[in-house]
Residue frames relative to the residue before (quaternion, step in Angstrom):
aa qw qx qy qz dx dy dz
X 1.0000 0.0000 0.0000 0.0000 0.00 0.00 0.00
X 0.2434 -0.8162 0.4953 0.1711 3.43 -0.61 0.95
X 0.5993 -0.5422 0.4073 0.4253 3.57 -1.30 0.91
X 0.3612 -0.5629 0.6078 0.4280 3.61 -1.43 0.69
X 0.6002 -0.5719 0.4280 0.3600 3.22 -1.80 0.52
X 0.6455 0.5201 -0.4490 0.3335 3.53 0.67 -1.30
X 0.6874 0.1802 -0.3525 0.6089 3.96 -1.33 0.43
X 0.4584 0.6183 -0.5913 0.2406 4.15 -0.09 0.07
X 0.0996 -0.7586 0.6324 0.1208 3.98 -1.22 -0.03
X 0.3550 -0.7167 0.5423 0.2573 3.21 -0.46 1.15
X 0.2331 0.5975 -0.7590 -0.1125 3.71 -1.29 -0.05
X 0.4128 -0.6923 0.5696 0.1612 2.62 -2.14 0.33
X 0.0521 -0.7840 0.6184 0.0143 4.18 0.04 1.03
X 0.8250 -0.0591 0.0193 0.5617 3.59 -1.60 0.97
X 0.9596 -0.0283 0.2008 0.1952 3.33 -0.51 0.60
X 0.8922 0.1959 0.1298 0.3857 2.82 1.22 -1.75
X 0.0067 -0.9464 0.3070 0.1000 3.97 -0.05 0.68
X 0.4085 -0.6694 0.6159 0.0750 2.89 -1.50 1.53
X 0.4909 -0.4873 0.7014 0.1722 3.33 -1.73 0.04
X 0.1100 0.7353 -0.6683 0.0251 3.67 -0.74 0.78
X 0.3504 0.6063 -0.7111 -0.0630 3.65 -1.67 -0.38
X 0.8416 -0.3190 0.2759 0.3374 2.72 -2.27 0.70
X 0.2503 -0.6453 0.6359 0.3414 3.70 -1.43 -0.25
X 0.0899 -0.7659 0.6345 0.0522 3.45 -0.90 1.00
X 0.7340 -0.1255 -0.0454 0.6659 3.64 0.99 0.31
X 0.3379 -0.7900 0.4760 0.1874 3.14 -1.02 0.77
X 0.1972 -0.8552 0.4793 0.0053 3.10 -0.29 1.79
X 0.6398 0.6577 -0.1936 0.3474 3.59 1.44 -0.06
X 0.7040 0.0643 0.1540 0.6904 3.02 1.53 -1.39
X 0.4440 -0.6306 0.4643 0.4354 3.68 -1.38 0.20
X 0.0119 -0.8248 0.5626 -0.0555 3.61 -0.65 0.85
X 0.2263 -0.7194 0.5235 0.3965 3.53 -0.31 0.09
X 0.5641 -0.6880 0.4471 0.0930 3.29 -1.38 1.44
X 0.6460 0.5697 -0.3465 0.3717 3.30 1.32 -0.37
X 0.4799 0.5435 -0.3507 0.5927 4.04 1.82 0.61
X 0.4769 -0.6762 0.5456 0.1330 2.89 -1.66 0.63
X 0.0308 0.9256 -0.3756 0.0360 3.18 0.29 1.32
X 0.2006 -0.7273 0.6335 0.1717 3.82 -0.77 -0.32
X 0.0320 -0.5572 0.8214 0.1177 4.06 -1.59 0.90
X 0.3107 -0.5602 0.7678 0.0098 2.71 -2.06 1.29
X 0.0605 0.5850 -0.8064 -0.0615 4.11 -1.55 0.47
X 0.6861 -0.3475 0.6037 0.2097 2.93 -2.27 -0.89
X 0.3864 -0.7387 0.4742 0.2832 3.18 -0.10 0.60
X 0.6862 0.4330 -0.2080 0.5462 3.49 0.56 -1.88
X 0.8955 -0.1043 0.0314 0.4314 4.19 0.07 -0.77
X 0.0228 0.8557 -0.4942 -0.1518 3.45 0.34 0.89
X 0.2158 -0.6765 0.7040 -0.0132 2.97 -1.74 0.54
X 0.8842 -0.1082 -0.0558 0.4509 3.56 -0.95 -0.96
X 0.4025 -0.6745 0.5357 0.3099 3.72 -0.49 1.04
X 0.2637 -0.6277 0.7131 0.1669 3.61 -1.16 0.75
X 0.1101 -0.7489 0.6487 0.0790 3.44 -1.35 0.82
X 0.1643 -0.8764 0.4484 0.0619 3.53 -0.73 0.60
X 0.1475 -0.8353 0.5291 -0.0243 3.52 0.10 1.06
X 0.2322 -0.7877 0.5689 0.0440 3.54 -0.49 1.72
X 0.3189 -0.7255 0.4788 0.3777 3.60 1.44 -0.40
X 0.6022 0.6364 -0.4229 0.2311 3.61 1.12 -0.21
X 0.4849 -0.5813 0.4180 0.5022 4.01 -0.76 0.22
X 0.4843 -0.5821 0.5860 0.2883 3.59 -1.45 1.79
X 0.8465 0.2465 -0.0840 0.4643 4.06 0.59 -1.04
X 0.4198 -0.5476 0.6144 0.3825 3.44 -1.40 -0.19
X 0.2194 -0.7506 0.4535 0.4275 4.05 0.43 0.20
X 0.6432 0.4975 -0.4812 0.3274 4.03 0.53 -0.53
X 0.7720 0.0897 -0.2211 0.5891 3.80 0.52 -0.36
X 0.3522 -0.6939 0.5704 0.2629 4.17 0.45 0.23
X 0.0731 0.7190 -0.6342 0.2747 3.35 0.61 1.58
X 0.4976 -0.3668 0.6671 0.4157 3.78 -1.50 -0.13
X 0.3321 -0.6526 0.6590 0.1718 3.70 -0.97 1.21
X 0.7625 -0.2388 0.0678 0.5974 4.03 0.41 -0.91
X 0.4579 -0.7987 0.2644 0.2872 3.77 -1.25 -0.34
X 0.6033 -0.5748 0.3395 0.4364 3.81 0.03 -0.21
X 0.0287 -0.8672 0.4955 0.0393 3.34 -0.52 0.79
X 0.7026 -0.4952 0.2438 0.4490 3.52 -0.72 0.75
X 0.5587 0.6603 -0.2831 0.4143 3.17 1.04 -1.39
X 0.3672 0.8499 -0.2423 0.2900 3.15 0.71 -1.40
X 0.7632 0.5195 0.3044 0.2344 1.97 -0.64 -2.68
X 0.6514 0.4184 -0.1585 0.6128 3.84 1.09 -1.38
X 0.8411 0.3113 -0.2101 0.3893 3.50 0.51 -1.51
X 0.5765 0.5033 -0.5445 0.3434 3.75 1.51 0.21
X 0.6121 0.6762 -0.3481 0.2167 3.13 1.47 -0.87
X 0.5250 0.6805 -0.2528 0.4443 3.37 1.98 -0.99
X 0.7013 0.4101 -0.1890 0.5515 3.56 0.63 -1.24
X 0.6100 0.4378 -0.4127 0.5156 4.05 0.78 0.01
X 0.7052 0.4977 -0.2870 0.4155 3.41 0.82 -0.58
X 0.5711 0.6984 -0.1901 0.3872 3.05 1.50 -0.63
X 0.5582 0.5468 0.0495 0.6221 3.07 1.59 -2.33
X 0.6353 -0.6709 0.2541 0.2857 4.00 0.90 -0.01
X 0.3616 0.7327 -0.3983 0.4168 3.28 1.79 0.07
X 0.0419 -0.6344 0.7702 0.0500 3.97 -0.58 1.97
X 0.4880 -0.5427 0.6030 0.3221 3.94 -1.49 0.41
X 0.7275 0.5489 -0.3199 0.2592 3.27 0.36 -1.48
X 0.7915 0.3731 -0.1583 0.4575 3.22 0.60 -1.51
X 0.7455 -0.6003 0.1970 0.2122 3.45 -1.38 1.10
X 0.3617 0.9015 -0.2083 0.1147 3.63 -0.66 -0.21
X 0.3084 -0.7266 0.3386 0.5122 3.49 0.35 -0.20
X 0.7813 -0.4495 0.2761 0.3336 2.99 -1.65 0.63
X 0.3312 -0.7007 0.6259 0.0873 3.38 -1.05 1.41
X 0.2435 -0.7437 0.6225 -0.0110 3.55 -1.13 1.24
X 0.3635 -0.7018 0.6113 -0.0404 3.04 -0.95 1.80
X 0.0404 0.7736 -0.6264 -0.0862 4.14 0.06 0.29
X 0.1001 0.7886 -0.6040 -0.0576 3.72 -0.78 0.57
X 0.5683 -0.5550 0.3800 0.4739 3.88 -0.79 0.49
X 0.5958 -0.4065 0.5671 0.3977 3.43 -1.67 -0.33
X 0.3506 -0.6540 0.5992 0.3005 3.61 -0.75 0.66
């Protein structure tokens, strides 16, 4: 299933660009909702959706504020370390999960 475009951010890593945004509910896979999470595709042909799990909290629970935000950076260096770990975009599949610690 391919990310919808509207709320999407283009970046551009080695060369190559993907479409990322934030997860505000996970409409793809069963994830718990209470992390701060990010889906990564291909821009040019998507295929398997990379998920990224920062393990940080998505909220503060007493006032359900945004606890912190995503930066590009982010965002560049999960995409690097998924590619690394075996995550191809193009080719089909279910969503590949990227777990990274809490900083």
């Amino acid at each position: 299933m391919a990310l919808p475009k509207k709320g999407s951010r283009r970046i551009v890593v080695d060369g190559v660009e993907y479409r990322w945004r934030v997860s505000g509910k996970h409409w793809c896979c069963d994830y718990d909702v209470s992390t701060l999470d990010y889906m990564v595709e291909d821009a040019a042909s998507p295929g398997t959706t990379l998920v990224v799990e920062t393990g940080r909290p998505a909220v503060y629970p007493p006032s359900l504020v945004p606890a912190e935000v995503i930066l590009p950076r982010e965002v560049a260096a999960g995409i690097r370390a998924a590619r690394s770990n075996g995550w191809t975009p193009s080719a089909h599949g279910s969503p590949f999960k990227l777990r990274l610690s809490a900083v």
